[in-house]
ZAMARGU-4260 file (C-alpha; in steps of 0.2 Angstrom, whole numbers, plus 5000, padded with zeros to 4 digits):
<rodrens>
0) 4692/4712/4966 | 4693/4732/4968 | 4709/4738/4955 | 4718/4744/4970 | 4719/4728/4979
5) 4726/4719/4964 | 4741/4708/4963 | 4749/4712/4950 | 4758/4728/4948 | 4749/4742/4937
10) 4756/4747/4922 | 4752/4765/4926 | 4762/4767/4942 | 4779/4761/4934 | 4789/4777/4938
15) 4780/4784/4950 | 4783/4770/4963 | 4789/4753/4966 | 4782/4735/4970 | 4787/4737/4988
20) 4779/4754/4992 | 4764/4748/4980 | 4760/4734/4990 | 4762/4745/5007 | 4750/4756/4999
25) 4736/4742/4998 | 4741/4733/5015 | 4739/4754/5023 | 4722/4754/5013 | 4716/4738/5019
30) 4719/4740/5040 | 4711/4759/5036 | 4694/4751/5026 | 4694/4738/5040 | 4695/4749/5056
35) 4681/4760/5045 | 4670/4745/5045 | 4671/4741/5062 | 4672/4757/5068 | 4653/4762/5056
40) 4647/4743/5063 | 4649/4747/5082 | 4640/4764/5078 | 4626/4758/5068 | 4622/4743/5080
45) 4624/4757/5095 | 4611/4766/5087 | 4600/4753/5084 | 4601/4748/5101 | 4596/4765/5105
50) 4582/4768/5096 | 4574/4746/5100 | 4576/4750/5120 | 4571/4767/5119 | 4588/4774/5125
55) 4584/4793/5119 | 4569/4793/5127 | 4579/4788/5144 | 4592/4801/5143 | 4576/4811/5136
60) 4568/4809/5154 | 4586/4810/5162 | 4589/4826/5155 | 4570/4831/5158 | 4574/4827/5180
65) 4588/4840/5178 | 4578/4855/5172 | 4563/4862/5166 | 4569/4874/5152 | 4570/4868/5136
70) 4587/4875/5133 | 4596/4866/5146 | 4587/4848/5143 | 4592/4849/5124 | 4610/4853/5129
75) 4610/4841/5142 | 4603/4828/5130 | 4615/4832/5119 | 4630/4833/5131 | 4627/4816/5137
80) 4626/4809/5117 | 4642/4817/5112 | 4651/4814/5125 | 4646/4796/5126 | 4651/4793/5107
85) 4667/4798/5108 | 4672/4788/5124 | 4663/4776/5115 | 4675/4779/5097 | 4690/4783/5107
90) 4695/4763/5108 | 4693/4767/5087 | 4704/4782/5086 | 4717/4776/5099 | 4721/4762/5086
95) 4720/4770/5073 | 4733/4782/5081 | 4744/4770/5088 | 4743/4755/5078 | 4740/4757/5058
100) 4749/4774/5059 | 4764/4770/5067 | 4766/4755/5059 | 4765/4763/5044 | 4780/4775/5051
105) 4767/4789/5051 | 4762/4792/5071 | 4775/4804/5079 | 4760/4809/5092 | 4762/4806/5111
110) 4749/4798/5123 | 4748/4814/5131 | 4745/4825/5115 | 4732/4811/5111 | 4724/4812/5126
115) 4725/4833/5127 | 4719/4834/5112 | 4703/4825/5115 | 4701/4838/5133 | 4705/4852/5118
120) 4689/4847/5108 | 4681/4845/5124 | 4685/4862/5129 | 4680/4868/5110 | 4662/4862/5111
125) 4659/4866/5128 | 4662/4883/5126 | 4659/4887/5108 | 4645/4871/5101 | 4634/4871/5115
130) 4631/4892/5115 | 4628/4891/5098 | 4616/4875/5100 | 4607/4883/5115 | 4602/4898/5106
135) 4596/4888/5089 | 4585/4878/5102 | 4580/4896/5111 | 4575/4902/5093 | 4563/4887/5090
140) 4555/4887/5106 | 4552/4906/5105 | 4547/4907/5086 | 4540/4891/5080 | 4541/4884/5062
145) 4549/4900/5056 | 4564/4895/5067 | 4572/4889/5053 | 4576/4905/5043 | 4584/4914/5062
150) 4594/4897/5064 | 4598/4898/5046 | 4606/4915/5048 | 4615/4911/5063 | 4624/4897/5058
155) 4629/4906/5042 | 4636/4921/5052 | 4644/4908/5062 | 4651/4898/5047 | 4659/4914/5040
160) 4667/4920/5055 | 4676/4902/5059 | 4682/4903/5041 | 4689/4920/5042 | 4699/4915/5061
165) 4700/4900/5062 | 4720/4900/5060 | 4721/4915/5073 | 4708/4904/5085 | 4705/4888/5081
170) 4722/4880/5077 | 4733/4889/5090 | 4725/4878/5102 | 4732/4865/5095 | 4746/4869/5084
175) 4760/4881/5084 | 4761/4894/5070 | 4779/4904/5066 | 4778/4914/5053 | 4789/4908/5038
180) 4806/4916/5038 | 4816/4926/5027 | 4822/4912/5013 | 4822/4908/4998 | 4806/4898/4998
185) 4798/4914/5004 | 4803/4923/4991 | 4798/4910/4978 | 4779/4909/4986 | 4777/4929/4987
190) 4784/4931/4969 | 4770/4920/4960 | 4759/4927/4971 | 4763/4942/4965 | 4763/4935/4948
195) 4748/4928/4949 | 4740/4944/4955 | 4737/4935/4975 | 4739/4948/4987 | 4746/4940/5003
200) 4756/4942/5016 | 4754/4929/5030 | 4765/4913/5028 | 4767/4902/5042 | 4772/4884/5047
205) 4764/4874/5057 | 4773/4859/5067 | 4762/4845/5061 | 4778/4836/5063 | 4772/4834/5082
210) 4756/4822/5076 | 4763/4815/5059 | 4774/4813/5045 | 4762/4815/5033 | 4765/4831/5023
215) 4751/4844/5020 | 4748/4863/5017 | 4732/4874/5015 | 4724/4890/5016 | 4712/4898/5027
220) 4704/4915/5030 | 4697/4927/5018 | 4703/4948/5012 | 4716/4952/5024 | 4715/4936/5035
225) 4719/4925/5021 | 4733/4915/5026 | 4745/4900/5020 | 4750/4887/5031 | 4763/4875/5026
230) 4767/4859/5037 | 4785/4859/5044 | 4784/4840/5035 | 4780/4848/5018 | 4794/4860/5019
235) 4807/4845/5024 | 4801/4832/5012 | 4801/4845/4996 | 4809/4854/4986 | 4804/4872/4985
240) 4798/4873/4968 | 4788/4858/4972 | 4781/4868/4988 | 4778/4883/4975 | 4768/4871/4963
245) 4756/4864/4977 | 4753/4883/4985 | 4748/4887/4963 | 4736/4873/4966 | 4729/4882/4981
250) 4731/4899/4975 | 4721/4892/4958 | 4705/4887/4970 | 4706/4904/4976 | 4707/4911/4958
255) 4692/4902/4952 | 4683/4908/4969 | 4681/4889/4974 | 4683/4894/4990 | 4666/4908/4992
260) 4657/4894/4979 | 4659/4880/4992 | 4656/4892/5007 | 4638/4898/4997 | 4635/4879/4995
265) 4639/4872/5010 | 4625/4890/5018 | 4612/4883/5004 | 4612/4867/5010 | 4611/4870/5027
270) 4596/4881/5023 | 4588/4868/5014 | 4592/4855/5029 | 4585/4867/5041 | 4571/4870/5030
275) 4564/4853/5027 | 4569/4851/5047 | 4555/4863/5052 | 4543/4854/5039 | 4543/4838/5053
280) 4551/4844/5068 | 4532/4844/5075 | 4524/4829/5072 | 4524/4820/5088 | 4526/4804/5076
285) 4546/4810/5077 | 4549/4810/5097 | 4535/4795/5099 | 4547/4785/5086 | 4560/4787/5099
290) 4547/4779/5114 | 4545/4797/5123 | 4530/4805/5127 | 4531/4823/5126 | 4539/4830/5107
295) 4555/4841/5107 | 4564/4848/5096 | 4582/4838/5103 | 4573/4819/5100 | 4566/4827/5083
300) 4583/4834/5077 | 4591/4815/5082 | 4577/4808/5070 | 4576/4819/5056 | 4596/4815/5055
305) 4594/4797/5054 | 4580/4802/5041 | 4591/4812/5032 | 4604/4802/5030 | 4598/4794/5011
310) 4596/4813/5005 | 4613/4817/5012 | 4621/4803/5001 | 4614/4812/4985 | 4619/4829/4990
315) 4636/4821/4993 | 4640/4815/4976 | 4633/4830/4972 | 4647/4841/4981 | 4660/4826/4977
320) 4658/4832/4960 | 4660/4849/4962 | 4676/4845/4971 | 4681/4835/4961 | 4679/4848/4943
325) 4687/4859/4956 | 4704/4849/4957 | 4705/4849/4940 | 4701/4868/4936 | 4715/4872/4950
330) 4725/4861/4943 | 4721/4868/4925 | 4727/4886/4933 | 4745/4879/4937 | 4745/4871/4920
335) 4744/4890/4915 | 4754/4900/4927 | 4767/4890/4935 | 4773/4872/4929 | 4761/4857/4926
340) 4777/4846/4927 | 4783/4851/4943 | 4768/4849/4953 | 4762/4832/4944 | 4779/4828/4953
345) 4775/4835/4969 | 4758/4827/4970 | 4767/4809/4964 | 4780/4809/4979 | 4766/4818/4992
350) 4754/4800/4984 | 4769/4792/4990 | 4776/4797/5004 | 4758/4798/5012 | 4754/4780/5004
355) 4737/4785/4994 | 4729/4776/4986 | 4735/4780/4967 | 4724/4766/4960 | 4706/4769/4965
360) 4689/4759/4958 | 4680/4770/4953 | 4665/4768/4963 | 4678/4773/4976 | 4682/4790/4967
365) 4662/4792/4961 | 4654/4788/4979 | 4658/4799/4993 | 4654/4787/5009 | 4668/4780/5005
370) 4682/4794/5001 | 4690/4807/5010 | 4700/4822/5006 | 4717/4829/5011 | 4715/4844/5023
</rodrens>
């Protein structure tokens, strides 16, 4: 039996928590791993249903009756597939909103943020994803197998701009950001920054309280954009020195340039992605695999990610590890600048309070597929 779900209580958490909140930990993990499995089950048989009575190639001949340019049927190909999947994963999301999460005392969202949120996303994809996937579809038709290098640089320019607004663009649609006031924690976050040789001037707070009570913070934006966002949760639940210690931790990835190191690595991989996309994308085997007749490059992108999908596995323990060395080097920075002894704290009560799980196998922590990250 995995160490987390064990009955007896670990040695290693005396202190940190007791038996009750321990055993709410495992009973949260549990209704979270099960809603996962179903939720990846329904997915995976979906798809194979798909591919066995040649769905692609329906909506490929659907999308086909609608128009004759290449750009509009791979968007409307594409349209049709995400917007299916999430009606499709809504059932998924709606319980793990309304059930696990408020029975856990986490929920505070409404059914109608729940429900704008989703047009939001919508809204998002409409009118920033499909320019962006209509012009890397223009680019293949119009160059080829060299496509990949133009799509490359594209989505690179358009990673780095997202990164650099996406608190000025992104969030405001669905958050609301006051800059922090006048106060004492103010004064204690711009000091070690300061100390720390972190220039910085933007601090806001972010009503997270409207979705959850989970506490979090994080940084965004580059230069002049860079920005610290702390949840209104974080600021209620903790102490200021305890805030102070988790923006070190942050402050530390920006210090050991983890943040322009996972940016490069996330442009190289999808470089090599897009790369070893246009090796394939012409073989008619790909579309023909999906039961359509004429090859394109929307079916051929849906098959190269199903083929992908072992190779991306490897590249994500790859990138788990580097994460992971990059917790500890952050964490080695607040060892050395701030106090190591304050943030262990802050981290125990946030492993708490957000009922983490504290105990992990460790083919949990080594395998990525089935770990995720705070934001």
């Amino acid at each position: 039996m995995p160490e987390c779900f064990r009955k007896k209580f670990p040695e290693k958490l005396k202190g940190i928590c007791d038996e009750d909140e321990y055993r709410k930990t495992q009973l949260y993990e549990k209704d979270n791993l099960k809603l996962s499995f179903w939720s990846s089950s329904f997915n995976l048989a979906v798809l194979i249903v798909m591919i066995i009575a040649g769905g692609f190639a329906f909506l490929d001949d659907v999308s086909r009756s609608v128009s004759n340019s290449n750009v509009v049927i791979a968007l409307i190909f594409f349209g049709i597939i995400g917007f299916a999947s999430d009606l499709f994963n809504l059932p998924f999301s709606w319980y793990d909103t309304f059930v696990i999460e408020k029975k856990y005392g986490f929920n505070t969202m409404t059914i109608r943020t729940f429900i704008t949120d989703h047009l939001k996303s919508w809204f998002i994809a409409v009118i920033i994803g499909a320019p962006v996937l209509g012009l890397i579809t223009w680019i293949y038709y119009k160059t080829g197998k060299g496509f990949w290098l133009y799509a490359w640089g594209l989505i690179t320019a358009f990673s780095i701009f997202i990164n650099y607004f996406y608190s000025e663009l992104i969030v405001p649609i669905f958050n609301r950001q006051t800059p922090l006031i006048e106060s004492p924690l103010r004064k204690k976050i711009e000091a070690f920054a300061q100390k720390a040789g972190f220039r910085l001037k933007n601090i806001y707070v972010i009503d997270g309280s409207k979705r959850s009570t989970k506490a979090n913070a994080y940084f965004s934006g580059f230069g002049s954009r860079k920005r610290i966002v702390l949840f209104d949760t974080l600021i209620k639940e903790m102490s200021d020195e305890e805030i102070v210690a988790v923006l070190a931790h942050e402050i530390g990835h920006y210090k050991k340039k983890h943040v322009l190191r996972s940016l490069a690595l996330s442009v190289f991989l999808t470089g090599l992605m897009l790369f070893l996309f246009s090796l394939v994308i012409d073989n008619p085997l790909l579309s023909g695999a999906m039961g359509a007749d004429t090859p394109s490059f929307h079916l051929g992108l849906i098959v190269f990610g199903i083929l992908y999908s072992p190779l991306s596995l490897l590249v994500g323990l790859i990138t788990n590890y580097i994460s992971r060395r990059n917790e500890f080097e952050a964490d080695r920075f607040v060892h050395d600048n701030y106090e190591p002894v304050i943030l262990a704290g802050a981290l125990k009560k946030l492993s708490v309070r957000n009922l983490s799980n504290m105990v992990p196998h460790p083919a949990y922590v080594f395998f990525p597929l089935f770990t995720s990250s705070p934001a």
